[in-house]
C-alpha positions in Angstrom: 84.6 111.5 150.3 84.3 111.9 154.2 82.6 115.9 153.2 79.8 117.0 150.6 81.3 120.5 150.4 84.3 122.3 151.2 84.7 125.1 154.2 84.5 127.7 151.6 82.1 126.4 149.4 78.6 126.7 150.6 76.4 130.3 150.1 72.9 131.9 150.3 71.7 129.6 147.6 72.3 126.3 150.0 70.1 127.3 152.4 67.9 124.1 154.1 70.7 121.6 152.7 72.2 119.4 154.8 75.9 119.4 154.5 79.3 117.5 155.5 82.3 119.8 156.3 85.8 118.5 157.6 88.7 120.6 158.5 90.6 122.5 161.4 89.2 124.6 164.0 90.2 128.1 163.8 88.4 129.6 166.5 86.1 129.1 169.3 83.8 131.4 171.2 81.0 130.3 174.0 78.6 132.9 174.6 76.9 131.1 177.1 73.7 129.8 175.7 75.6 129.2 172.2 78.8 128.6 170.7 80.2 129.8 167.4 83.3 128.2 166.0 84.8 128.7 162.8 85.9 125.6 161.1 88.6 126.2 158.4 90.1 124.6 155.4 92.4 125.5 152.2 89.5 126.6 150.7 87.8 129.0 153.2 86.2 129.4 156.3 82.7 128.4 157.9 81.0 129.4 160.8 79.4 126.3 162.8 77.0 127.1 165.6 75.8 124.8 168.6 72.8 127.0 170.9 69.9 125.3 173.0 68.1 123.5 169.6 71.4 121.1 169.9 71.8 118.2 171.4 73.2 118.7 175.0 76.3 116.2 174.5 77.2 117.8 170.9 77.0 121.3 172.6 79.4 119.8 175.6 81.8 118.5 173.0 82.0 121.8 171.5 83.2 123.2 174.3 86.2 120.7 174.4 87.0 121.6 170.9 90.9 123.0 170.8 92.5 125.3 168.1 93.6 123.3 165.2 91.5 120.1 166.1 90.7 118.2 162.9 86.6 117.5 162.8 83.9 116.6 160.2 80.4 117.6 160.9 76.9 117.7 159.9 74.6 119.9 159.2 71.9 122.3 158.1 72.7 125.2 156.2 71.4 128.2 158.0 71.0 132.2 157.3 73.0 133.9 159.6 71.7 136.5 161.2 75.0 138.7 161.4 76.6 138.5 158.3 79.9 138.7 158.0 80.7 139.8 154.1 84.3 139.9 154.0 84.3 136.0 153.4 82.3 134.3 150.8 80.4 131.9 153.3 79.9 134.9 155.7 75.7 135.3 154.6 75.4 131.0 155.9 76.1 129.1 159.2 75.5 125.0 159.8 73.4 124.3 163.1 75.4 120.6 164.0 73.2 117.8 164.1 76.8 115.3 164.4 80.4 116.4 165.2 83.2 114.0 165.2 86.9 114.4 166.5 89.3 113.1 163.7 92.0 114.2 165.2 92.5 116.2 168.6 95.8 118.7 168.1 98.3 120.3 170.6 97.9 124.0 171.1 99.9 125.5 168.4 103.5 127.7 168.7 101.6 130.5 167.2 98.8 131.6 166.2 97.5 130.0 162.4 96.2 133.4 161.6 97.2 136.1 159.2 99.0 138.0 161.2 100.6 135.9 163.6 102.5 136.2 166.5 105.3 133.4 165.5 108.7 134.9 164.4 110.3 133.7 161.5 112.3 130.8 162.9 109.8 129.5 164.9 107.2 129.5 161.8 110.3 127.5 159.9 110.6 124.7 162.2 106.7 124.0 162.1 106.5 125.2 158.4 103.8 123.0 158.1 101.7 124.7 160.9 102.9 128.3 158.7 101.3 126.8 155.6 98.0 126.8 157.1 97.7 130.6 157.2 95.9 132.2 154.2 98.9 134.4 152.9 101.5 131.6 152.5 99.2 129.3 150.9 97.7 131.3 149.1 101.1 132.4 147.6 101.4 128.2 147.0 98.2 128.5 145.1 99.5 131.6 143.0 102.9 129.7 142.2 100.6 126.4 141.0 98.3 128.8 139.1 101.5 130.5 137.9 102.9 127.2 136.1 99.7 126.1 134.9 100.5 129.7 132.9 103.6 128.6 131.5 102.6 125.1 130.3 99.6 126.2 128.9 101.5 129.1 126.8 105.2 127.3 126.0 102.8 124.3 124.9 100.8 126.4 122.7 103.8 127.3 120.8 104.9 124.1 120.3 107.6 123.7 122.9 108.6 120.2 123.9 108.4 119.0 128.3 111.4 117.2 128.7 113.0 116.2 131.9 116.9 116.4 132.2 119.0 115.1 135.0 119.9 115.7 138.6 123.0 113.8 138.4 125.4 115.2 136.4 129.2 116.1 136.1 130.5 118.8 138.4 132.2 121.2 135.9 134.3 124.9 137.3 132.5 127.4 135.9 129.9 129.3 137.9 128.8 129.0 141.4 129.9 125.9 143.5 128.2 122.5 142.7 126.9 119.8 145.4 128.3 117.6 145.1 126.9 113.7 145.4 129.5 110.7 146.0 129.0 107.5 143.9 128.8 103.7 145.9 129.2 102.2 143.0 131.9 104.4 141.1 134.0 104.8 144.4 136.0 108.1 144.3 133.9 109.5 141.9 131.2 112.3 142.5 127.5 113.7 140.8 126.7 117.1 140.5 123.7 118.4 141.0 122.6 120.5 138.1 122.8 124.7 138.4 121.2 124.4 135.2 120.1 122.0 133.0 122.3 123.7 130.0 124.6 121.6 128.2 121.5 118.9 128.5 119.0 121.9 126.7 122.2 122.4 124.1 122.0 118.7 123.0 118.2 118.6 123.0 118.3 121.0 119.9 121.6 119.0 118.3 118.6 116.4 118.6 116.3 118.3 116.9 113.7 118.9 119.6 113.6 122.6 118.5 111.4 123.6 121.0 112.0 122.8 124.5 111.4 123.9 128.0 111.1 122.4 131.5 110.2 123.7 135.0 113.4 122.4 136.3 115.0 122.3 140.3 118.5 123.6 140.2 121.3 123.6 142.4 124.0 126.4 143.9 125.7 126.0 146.8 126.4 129.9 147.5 125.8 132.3 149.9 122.5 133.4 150.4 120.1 136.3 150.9 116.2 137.3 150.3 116.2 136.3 146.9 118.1 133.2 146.7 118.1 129.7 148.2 120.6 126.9 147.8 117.6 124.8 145.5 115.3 127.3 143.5 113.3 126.6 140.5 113.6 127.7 137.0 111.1 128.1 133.7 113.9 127.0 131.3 113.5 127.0 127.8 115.9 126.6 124.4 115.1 127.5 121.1 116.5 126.8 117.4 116.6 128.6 114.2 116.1 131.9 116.2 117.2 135.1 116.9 117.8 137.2 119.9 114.9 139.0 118.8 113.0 136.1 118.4 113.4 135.0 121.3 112.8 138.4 123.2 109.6 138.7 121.7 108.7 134.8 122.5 109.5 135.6 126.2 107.9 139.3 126.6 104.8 137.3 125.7 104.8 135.1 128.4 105.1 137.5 130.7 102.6 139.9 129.4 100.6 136.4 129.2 101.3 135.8 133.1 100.5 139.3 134.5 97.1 139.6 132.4 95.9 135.8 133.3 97.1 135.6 136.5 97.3 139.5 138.1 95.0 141.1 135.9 97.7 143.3 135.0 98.3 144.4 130.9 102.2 145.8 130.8 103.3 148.4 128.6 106.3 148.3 126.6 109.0 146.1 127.3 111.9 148.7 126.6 115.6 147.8 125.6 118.6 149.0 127.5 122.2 148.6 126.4 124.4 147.3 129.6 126.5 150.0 129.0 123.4 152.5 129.2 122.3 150.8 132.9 125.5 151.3 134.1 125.9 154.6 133.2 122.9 155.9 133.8 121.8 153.4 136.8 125.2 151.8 138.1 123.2 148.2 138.2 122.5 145.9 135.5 119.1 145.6 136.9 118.1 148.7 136.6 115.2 149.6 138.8 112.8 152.0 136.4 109.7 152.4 138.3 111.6 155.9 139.0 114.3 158.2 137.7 116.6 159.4 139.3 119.3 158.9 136.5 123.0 159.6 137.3 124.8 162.8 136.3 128.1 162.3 136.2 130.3 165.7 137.0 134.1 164.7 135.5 134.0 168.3 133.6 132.6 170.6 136.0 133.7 169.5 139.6 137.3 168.7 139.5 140.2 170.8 138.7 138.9 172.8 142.0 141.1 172.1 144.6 138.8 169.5 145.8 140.8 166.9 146.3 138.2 164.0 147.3 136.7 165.1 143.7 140.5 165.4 141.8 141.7 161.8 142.8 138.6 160.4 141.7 137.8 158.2 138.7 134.6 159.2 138.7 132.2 162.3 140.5 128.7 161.1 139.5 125.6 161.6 141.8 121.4 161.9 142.0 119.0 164.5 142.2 116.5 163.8 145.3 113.9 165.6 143.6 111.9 167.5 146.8 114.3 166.6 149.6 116.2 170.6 149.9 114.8 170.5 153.4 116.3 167.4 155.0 117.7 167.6 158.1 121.1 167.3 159.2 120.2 164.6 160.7 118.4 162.9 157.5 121.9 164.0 155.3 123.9 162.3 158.3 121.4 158.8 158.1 122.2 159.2 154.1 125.8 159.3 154.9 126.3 156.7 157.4 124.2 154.1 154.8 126.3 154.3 152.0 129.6 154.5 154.5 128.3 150.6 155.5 130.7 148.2 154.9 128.6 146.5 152.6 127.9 149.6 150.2 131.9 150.8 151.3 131.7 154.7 150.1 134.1 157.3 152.4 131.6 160.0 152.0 128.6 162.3 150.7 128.6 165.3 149.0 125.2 167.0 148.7 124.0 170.2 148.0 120.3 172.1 148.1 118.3 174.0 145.8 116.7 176.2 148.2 113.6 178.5 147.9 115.1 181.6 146.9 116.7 179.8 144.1 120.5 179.8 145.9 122.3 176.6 145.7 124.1 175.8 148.9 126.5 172.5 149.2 128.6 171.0 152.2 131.4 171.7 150.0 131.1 175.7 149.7 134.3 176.4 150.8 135.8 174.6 147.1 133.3 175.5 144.7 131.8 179.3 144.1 128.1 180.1 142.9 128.7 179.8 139.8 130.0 176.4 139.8 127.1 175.2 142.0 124.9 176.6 139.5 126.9 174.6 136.7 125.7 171.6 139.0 122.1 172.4 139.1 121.9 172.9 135.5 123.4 169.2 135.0 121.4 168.3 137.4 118.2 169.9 135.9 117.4 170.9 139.5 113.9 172.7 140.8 114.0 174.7 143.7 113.6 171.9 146.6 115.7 169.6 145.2 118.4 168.0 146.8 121.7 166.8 144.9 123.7 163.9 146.2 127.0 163.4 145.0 129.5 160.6 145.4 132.9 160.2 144.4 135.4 157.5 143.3 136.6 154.6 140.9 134.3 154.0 138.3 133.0 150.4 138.8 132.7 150.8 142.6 131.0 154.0 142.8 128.5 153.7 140.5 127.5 150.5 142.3 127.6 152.6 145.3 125.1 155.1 144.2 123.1 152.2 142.5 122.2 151.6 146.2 121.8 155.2 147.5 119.5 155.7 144.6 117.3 152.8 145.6 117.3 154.1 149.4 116.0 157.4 148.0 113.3 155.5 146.1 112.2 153.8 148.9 112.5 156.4 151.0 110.2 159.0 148.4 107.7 155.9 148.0 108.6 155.4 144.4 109.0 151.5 144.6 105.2 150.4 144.9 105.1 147.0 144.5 102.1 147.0 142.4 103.8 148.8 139.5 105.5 146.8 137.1 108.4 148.1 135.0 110.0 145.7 133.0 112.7 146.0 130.5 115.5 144.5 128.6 119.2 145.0 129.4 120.9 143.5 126.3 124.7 143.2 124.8 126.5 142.4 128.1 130.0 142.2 127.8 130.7 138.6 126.9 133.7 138.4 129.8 134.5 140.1 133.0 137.8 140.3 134.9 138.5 138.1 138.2 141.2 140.0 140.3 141.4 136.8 142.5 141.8 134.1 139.6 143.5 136.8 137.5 141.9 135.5 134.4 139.1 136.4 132.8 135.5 134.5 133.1 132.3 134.2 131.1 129.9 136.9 132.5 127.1 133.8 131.7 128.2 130.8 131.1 131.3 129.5 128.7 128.3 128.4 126.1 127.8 132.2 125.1 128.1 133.6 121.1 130.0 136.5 121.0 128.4 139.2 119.0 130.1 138.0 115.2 131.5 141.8 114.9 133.2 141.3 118.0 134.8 138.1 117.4 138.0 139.7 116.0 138.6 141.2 119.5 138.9 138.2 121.3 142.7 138.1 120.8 143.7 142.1 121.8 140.4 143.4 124.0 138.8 140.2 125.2 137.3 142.5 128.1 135.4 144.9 124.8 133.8 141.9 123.1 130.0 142.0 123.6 128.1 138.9 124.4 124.5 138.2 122.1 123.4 137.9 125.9 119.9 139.0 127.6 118.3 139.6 130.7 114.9 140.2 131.5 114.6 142.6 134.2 111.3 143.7 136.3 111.1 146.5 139.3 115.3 145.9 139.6 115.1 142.2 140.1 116.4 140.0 137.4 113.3 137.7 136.6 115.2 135.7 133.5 118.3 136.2 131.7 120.0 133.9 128.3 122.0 133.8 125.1 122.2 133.1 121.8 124.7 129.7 122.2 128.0 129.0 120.2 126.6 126.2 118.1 130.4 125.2 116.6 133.4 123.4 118.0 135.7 125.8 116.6 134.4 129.1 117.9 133.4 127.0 121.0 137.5 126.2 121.4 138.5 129.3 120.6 135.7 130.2 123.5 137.2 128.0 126.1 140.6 128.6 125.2 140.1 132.4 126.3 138.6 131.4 129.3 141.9 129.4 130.8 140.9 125.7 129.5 143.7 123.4 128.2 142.7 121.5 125.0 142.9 118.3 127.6 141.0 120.3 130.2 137.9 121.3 127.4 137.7 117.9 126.2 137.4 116.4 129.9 134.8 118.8 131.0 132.5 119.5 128.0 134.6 116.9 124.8 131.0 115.6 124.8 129.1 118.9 124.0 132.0 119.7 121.2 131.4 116.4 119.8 128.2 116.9 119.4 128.4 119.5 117.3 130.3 118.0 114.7 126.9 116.2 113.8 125.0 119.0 112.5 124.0 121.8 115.5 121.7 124.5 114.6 121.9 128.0 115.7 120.4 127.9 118.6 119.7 130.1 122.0 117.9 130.2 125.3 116.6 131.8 128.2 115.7 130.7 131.8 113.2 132.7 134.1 113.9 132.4 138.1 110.1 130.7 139.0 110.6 132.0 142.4 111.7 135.6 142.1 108.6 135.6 139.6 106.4 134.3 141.8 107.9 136.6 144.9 106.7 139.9 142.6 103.4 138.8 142.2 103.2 138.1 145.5 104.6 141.5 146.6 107.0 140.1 148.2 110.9 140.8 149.1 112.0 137.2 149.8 111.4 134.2 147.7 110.9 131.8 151.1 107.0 132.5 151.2 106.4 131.3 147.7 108.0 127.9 148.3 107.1 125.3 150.3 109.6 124.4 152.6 112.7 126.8 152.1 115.7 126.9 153.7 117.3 129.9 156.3 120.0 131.7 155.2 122.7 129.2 156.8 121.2 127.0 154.0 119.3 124.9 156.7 116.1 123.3 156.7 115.3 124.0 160.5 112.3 121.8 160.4 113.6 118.3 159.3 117.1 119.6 160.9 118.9 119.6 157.5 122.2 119.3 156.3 122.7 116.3 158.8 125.4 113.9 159.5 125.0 110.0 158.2 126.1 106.9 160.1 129.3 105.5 159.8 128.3 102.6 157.5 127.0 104.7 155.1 130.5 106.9 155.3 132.7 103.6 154.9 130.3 102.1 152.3 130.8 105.4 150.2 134.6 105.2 150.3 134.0 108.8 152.4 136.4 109.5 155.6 135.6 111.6 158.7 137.0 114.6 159.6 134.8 115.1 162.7 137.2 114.7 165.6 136.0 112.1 168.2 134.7 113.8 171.3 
């Protein structure tokens, strides 16, 4: 080893020693007489000095020491005379006896500090310059410790590692695969996996009962904070289980996470119907760090003469508890968020408890005192509390609200990122309705068990049947989500023949998987965590790009290497792939 110690390493108790260090300078500062500079590594930081007991040409080659420069040294280990006890070598300095340049650097785009001056673009194209500072490494060092977690527990408990593959067969349910052309099967394309599923199904026809894998899988979708066209997953398959089982399998490792690696002990891990979240929360990842539950209003607010209110599906809104004295202004900023075209609401009702116990709306002119107070006793308002009411069909308003009610949360400061609410949202409708496709999908995947008192349904209210489906959801972000698995060929027919799949059509895509269960299948189900959204909430983080190494923007591109790229010509012809790039 070219060091004895590491930059974070040495302490009080190494005082007189004589030490190697190697790493990156950090920063310099010449005060004339001597210089200080702080020598850094992925470990920690050290303060070198160089003052008149030096050696002149080591204290001249100090001074031509640049940020970032790569150097080893030796050493004594020294008692500093102002101690810096923020940083766990901050009581010791080394006086240099021997420096030596390994490697002299350029002076960085931006400054390889914790707060930096380098916007986010210009820290992804020299990500590895951005992976020197101390909060995105040590987010890298959280993930690691994170999946040293997971092993340690799933292996405990008798699960099985097994690697699947990368190559597989495209198939048309779901997001959109990437695709991968074959040289040697000309014509003929790979998928990349979005999930290692059919391959996790088989593994229990095989018998490995117990099996999990931290697996890389593949969507090529649109993107935003909390997705990335590659993203990681803690997937896992059981057999001879229930959804209970597996629920209580999987709230212990993540009550075994938080307490090894946070510190943190949960409480209860409660269990929400999907029809519950979306009445009460218009999400099916309910945030519950707050309340802020939905009232709906059907009985008392139409029949009025209010006609926004009469036409509408639904009148459901939020009590704002203490907000009775926002401003016009603050009720106009409310308004013009949920009138985004990305939220897409025509409109806000709201109305105030005040101080003298009156309730006043912006709708006075329809509804009397008496009817207001109808609303504030639904609304189980206090004096200062503000209602806010939207109005329309049932699906898209709720989902509207869903997002007025986080604003208000985040707005109130009831979101704190080091609160933890996790829950259960369980017996999601096994299909959902595609206006575009007019058809119906699997809300999951097409490998989903309907509940068996639901089966009966499939044939006259597909769109009632529930699913034995799960997710597992923490501070309103889904961290995991599964299903108990159809485990034989004829309720997996019956399945895809609901779905839109000809008999041909089923055997082409997934004859395999049906085969298989012909040879004994067990009951069997999953789940699969999202590593990275995991990783992003202990972090306390929004996005999932600072927990992995080299992400991509949200044009899918890695801006550093300058990827996706175009390939030659000769490897277009030898893969049987034509151009349609016009010539310039």
């Amino acid at each position: 080893m070219l060091r004895t110690h590491t930059c974070g390493q040495l302490h009080i108790a190494n005082l007189g020693e004589t030490v190697t260090l190697c790493g990156w300078v950090q920063k310099s500062r010449d005060l004339g007489g001597t210089t200080f500079i702080d020598v850094r590594d992925r470990y920690g930081l050290t303060q070198l000095v160089f003052n008149t007991e030096t050696d002149e040409k080591l204290r001249e080659a100090s001074r031509n020491l640049g940020r970032e420069f790569v150097i080893k040294v030796t050493g004594k280990v020294l008692e500093r005379s102002n101690k810096n006890l923020k940083i766990p070598t901050g009581e010791i300095e080394i006086a240099v006896t021997e420096l030596e340049v390994l490697n002299a650097a350029k002076i960085p785009p931006f400054l390889i500090e914790d707060e930096t001056d380098g916007g986010e673009e210009l820290r992804a194209k020299y990500r590895y310059l951005d992976l020197r500072r101390n909060p995105i490494r040590n987010n890298l060092v959280l993930r690691s410790k994170m999946a040293q977690e997971v092993r340690k527990y799933l292996s405990d408990l008798d699960f099985i590692e097994v690697e699947t593959p990368v190559l597989i067969k495209s198939t048309p349910e779901g997001a959109r695969d990437f695709v991968v052309p074959s040289r040697m099967n000309p014509g003929e394309f790979y998928a990349l996996p979005q999930s290692p599923q059919t391959f996790k199904q088989l593994l229990m026809v095989s018998g490995f009962d117990r099996y999990f894998q931290i697996v890389k899988c593949f969507r090529d979708e649109d993107l935003r904070a909390d997705r990335q066209p590659e993203f990681t997953q803690i997937d896992c398959e059981l057999s001879f289980v229930t959804q209970e089982d597996i629920l209580n399998i999987f709230e212990g490792l993540t009550r075994h996470l938080f307490s090894t690696v946070k510190g943190v002990e949960l409480d209860e891990f409660p269990r929400m119907q999907y029809a519950d979240a979306a009445r009460l929360y218009g999400s099916d990842k309910p945030d519950t760090r707050f309340g802020m539950q939905f009232v709906e209003l059907n009985d008392i607010a139409k029949g009025k003469g209010f006609g926004v209110f009469d036409n509408a599906e639904l009148v459901v809104g939020i009590n704002a508890k203490g907000c009775a004295a926002y401003t016009r202004k603050q009720l106009d900023e409310l308004t013009d968020f949920v009138k985004r075209p990305q939220i897409g609401a025509t409109g806000l009702i709201y109305a105030r408890h005040n101080d003298d116990g009156t309730i006043k709306s912006s709708v006075d002119k329809f509804f009397n005192e008496e009817e207001l107070a109808k609303w504030s006793a639904a609304f189980e308002t206090e004096k200062g509390d503000l209602i806010l009411i939207l109005a329309g069909q049932t699906d898209k308003v709720r989902k509207q609200l869903n997002e007025l009610r986080l604003e208000m949360g985040g707005r109130l400061g009831l979101r704190d990122k080091n609160k933890f609410s996790p829950l259960w949202v369980v017996d999601f409708p096994l299909l959902e309705w595609d206006e575009e496709s007019e058809r119906y999908h699997a809300m999951h995947h097409p490998f989903t068990s309907p509940k068996p008192e639901d089966i009966a349904l499939l044939d006259t209210k597909p769109g009632e049947v529930r699913a034995n489906a799960y997710d597992l959801v923490i501070n309103g972000t889904e961290i995991g989500g599964g299903s108990i698995r159809i485990h034989d060929r004829e309720l997996q027919s019956l399945m895809f023949k609901h779905l839109g799949f000809s008999k041909e059509e089923a055997q082409k895509q997934f004859g395999f998987l049906m085969d298989a269960f012909e040879y004994g299948a067990p009951p069997h189900g999953g789940i699969a965590f999202g590593f990275d959204r995991l990783a992003s909430i202990f972090a306390g983080l929004d996005s999932i790009r600072d927990v992995i190494a080299f992400p991509k923007n949200n044009s899918g591109r890695d801006i550093m290497i300058d990827s996706p790229s175009t390939i030659a010509d000769a490897q277009m012809t030898e893969l049987k792939i034509k151009s349609t790039v016009s010539p310039e």
